[in-house]
N, C-alpha and C positions, 0 to 999 in steps of 0.2 A: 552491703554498701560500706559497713567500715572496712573491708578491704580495699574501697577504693581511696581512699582516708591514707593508707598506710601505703597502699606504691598508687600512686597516684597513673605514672605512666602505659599501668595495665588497663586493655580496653576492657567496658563491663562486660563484654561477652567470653571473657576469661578469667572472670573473680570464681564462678563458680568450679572451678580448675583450682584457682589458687586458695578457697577455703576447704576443698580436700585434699589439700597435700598437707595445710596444716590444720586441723580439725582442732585439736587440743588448744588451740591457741584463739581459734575466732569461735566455738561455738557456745561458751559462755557467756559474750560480751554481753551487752545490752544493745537492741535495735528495734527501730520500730516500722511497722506493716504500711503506714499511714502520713504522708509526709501533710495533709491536710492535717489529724490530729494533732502534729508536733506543731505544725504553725499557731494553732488555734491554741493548746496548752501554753506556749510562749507567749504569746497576749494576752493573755487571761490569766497565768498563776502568777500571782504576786511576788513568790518566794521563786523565781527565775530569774535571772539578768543572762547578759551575754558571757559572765564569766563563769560560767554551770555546764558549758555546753560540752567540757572534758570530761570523759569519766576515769578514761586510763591514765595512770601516771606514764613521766615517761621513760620511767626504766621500766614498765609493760613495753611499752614502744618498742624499743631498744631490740628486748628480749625476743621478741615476734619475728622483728628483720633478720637478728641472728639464728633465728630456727631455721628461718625462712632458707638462707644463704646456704645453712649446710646441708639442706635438701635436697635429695635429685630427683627432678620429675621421672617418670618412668614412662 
């Protein structure tokens, strides 16, 4: 799903396309299994607010689309 964060325009039945073409780049991130847990931790932990919800800077950003660009699907 942060694939679909970063091109928004690709349908979800093509993220998993476009996290193997670039591996190196999304399979580090952080993500979670559970969109009920992140609701439920967002209510609940005290040391959260709305502005926590980034984890990448954005020259990661940046970097990712430029790999992305110079990649050719096969």
């Amino acid at each position: 799903h942060n694939e679909h964060h970063d091109f928004m325009q690709i349908p979800g039945s093509k993220l998993p396309a476009l996290r193997k073409l670039i591996p190196e780049y999304y399979a580090d991130l952080t993500h979670h299994h559970s969109w009920t847990w992140v609701l439920l931790e967002f209510i609940f932990r005290k040391d959260l607010s709305l502005s926590d919800r980034i984890v990448r800077s954005r020259a990661d950003f940046n970097l990712g689309r430029k790999r992305l660009r110079g990649s050719k699907a096969g």
